[in-house]
Structures are given as structure tokens and as C-alpha cells.
N, C-alpha and C positions, 0 to 999 in steps of 0.2 A: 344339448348346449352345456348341461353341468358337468359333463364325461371332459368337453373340452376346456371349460372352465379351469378343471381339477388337471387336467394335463398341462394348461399355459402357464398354472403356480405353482410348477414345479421349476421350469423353465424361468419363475420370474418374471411373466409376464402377463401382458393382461388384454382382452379380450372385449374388442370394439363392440358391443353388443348392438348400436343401431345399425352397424356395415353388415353382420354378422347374420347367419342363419343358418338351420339344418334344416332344410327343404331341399325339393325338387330342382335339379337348372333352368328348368322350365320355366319362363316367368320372371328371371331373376337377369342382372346383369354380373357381369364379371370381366374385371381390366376394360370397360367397354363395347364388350362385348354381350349377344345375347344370345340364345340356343331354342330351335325348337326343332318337332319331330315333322320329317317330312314325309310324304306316301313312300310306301314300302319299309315303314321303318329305319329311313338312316335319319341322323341325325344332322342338322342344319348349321351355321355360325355365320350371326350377320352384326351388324353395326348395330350399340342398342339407340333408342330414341334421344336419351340425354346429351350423346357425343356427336348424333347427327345436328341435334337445334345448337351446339354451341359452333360448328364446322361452321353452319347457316350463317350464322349470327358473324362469326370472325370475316368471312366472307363478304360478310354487308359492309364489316367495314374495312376492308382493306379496298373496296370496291363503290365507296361515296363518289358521285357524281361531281359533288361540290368540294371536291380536295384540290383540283388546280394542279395536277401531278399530270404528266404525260402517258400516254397509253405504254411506253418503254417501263418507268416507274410502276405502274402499278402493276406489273406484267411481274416484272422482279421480284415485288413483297410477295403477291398470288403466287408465284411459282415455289418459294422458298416453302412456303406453311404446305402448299397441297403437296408435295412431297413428300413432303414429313409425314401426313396425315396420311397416305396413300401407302406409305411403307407400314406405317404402322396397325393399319387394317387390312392389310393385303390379304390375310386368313380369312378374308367374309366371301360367303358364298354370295351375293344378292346381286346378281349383274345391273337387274333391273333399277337397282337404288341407285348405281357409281351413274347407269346411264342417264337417268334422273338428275344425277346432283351436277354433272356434266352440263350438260343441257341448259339449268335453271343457271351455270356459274358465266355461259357462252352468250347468253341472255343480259346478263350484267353489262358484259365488258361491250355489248353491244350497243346497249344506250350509254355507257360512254362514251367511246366511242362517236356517234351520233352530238352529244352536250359537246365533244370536242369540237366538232365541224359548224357548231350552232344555228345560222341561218338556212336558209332554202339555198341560196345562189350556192351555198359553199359544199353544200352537203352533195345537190347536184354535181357538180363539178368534182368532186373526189371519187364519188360513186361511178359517175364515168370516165375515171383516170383507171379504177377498180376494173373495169369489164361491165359495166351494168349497160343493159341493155336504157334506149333513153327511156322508155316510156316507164320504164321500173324509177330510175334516177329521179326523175319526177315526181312521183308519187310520192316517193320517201320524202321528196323535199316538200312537194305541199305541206307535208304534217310535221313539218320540220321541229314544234313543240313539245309533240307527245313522244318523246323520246321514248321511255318507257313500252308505251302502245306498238310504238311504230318499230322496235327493234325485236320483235319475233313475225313479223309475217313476212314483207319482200325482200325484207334485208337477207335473211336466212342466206338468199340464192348467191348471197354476194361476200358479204362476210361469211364464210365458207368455217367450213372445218381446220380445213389445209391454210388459210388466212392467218387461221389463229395459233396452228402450228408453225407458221415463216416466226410469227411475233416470238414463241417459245410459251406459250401457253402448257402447260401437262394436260395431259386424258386421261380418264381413270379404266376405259375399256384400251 
């Protein structure tokens, strides 16, 4: 560090020392990025922890329940950010994490979704404008409440993948 030190004041400049370190990349981030060793010795590059929790975090709220914004609207602001974010990580190896963060962001727009239709009668009634079989329609609508709850088990079959793609949703796989 003092090798670098004595190189930056030459240049005039000066040297972040709490950003700053000579260590290993191991362990460490960089541009938000983090690095570790995989078997056989290659070298790995995934998203570090800190750019994932603020993704999470942006995501909660561009994705509030209680905003009074149309599934179009919020489809828009989400599309614009996770682009962005998607091009800008696009160098991470970690299938597993994009398929993860996919997943938990399709979960979201699902109880949306759902707080959109609010009641049983109505939620029935679009679920089977959907394709839902009745006996699934139903169900959903009994728990018409638990929005939350009730948007990752028989919804899944119905709010599809391909649902979310007609809306313009982005994937990260």
C-alpha cells in the first residue's frame, strides 16, 4: 500500500484507503462484482452480496402492492431498471442466482396482480377468462386475502411464464 501510495503522489493524487487493499480477489468485491475459485481451478465471477440486497430492495419498491399503479405501469418502471441491471452483470457466472432472483421478482408481480382483482368473485372470474381450470379458480379465490401466500402455489399454473412475457416482463435466463 505505501509502494502505491508513493506512485499516486506523483500523479497527484490520492488514495481511498477504506475502498483500497492489496489482497487476494478472493473475498473482496470489485465494480460489484465478486470472484472465487471453482473445482478444477478456473476462476468464477458472480454478483457480490451488496448489489444483490439493493436489486432486492429497488425491486420491493418499484413492486409495492399499495401504489394504485396498473400492472402496465409497473411492468414499465421493472422493465427499465432490470435491463439496466441485467446488461450490467451480464459477466456473472451464477445461473442459479438470475434464476432465483427471476423467480422471487415473478412472485411479486403475482400478488399484484391478485390485490389488482381484490375480491373472490373477481379473481375467479379472470382466472377463468385466464385458462384456469374451475376447481383451481376457486381455490385462488377462496384465499382471495392472502395474496402474498396464495401467489406462488396454483397461481404458478396460470400466471405462467409466457403471461409475463405477453406483459413484457424481462428474464434474466
Amino acid at each position: 500500500m505505501a509502494l502505491l501510495r508513493k506512485m499516486y503522489a506523483k500523479l497527484h493524487l490520492t488514495v481511498n484507503e477504506t475502498k483500497s487493499a492489496v489482497a487476494s480477489a478472493f473475498g473482496r468485491k470489485f465494480l460489484g462484482f465478486s470472484f472465487w475459485e471453482a473445482p478444477k481451478g478456473k476462476i468464477k465471477c458472480g454478483v457480490a452480496t451488496k448489489p444483490l440486497a439493493a436489486y432486492k430492495q429497488r425491486i420491493r419498491q418499484l413492486t409495492r402492492r399499495s401504489d394504485g399503479r396498473s400492472m402496465a405501469e409497473v411492468v414499465e418502471k421493472l422493465r427499465a431498471y432490470v435491463l439496466g441491471w441485467k446488461a450490467y452483470f451480464r459477466l456473472s457466472q451464477t445461473p442459479r442466482v438470475w434464476q432465483a432472483l427471476d423467480e422471487w421478482m415473478r412472485h411479486r408481480l403475482r400478488a399484484i396482480q391478485l390485490k389488482h382483482w381484490k375480491r373472490g368473485p373477481t379473481m375467479c372470474r379472470e382466472l377463468k377468462a385466464l385458462g384456469a381450470p374451475e376447481i383451481v379458480a376457486r381455490r385462488v379465490a377462496g384465499n382471495s386475502h392472502s395474496w402474498w401466500r396464495n401467489s406462488y402455489r396454483l397461481i404458478n399454473s396460470i400466471l405462467t411464464i409466457a403471461y409475463f412475457d405477453r406483459l413484457g416482463v424481462p428474464r434474466f435466463l
